[in-house]
C-alpha positions in Angstrom: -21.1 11.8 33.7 -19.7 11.4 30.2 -17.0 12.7 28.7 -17.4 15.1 26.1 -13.3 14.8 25.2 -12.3 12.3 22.6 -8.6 11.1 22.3 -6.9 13.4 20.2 -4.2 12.8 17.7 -1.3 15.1 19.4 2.0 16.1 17.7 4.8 14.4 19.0 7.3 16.7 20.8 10.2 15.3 18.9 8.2 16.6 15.7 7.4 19.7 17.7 10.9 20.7 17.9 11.6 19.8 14.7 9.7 22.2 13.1 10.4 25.2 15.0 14.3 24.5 14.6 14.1 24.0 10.9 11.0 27.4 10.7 14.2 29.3 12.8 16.7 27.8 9.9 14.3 28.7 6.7 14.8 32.6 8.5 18.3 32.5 8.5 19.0 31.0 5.6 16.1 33.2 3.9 18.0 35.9 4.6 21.2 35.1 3.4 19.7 33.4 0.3 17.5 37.3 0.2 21.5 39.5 0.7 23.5 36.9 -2.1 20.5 36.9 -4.5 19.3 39.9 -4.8 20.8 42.5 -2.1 24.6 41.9 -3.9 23.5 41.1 -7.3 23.6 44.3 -9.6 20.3 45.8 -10.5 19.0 43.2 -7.7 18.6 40.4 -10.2 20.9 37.4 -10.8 21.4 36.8 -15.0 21.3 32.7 -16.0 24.9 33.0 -16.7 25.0 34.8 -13.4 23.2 31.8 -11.7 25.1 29.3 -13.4 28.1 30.5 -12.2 26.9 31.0 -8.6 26.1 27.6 -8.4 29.8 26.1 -9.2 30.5 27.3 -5.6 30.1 24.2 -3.2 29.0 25.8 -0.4 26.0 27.9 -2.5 24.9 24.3 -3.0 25.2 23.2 0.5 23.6 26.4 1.6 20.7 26.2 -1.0 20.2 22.2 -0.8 19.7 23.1 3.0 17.0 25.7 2.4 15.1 23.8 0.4 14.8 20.6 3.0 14.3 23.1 6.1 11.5 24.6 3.8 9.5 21.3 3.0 10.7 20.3 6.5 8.5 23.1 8.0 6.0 23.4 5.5 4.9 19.8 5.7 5.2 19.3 9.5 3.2 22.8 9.4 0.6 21.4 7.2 0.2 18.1 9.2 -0.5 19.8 12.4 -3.4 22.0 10.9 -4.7 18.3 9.8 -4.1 16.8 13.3 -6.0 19.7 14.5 -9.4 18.3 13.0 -8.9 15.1 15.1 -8.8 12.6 12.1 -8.8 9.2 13.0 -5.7 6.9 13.5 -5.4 5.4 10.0 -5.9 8.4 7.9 -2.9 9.3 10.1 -0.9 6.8 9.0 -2.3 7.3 5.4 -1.2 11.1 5.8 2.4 10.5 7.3 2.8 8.3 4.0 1.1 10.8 1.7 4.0 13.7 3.4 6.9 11.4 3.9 6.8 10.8 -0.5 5.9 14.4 -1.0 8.4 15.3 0.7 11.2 13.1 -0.5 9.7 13.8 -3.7 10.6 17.2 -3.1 14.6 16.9 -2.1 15.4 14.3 -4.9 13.9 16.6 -7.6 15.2 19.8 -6.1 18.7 18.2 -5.4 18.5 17.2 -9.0 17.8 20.5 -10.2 20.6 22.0 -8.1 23.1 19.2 -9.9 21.9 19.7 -12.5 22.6 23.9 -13.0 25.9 23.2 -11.1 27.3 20.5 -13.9 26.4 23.4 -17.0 29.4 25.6 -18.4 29.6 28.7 -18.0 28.5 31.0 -21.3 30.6 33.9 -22.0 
């Protein structure tokens, strides 16, 4: 009798655990990001001068620079195991993993940039 199965493309459990750590990061971090941003800010809104001068903290770069790589982290691990669920074959895999791994990094450098970027502006009265 045959087989109706085919050999799937499975997500690797390293991967796996990957995305659910940095999905349970992007919460926490959402939050704080959500009681900083708009929670302790008055009238709920940060000013440009406001966020210019938020930004001069270290540790608001730290803790921003992280969101943003747990949230393409996620995202694109996310997105890649909706594609592995339509079983494509092995070297549009490989032609995938490239496509996500540039987007990706893509992503950090110019959102790392931006965050430089706002940090190294003075601060209008």
């Amino acid at each position: 009798m045959k087989s109706l199965s085919r050999e799937t493309n499975q997500e690797n459990a390293l991967l796996w655990f990957i995305k659910i750590l940095a999905g349970g990061l992007v919460l926490f971090i959402l939050v704080v990001h959500f009681i900083a941003n708009h929670l302790l800010a008055p009238g709920g809104l940060l000013t440009f001068k406001d966020v210019v001068a938020y930004y001069q903290n270290p540790w608001i770069l730290v803790m921003e620079g992280s969101f943003l790589v747990f949230v393409l982290v996620h995202a694109l691990l996310g997105f890649r195991s909706i594609l592995l669920d339509l079983n494509p074959k092995p070297g549009f895999v490989r032609i995938m993993d490239i496509g996500l791994i540039t987007l990706g990094s893509a992503g950090v450098i110019y959102g790392i940039w931006l965050l430089i970027t706002v940090s190294s502006m003075p601060i209008l009265p």
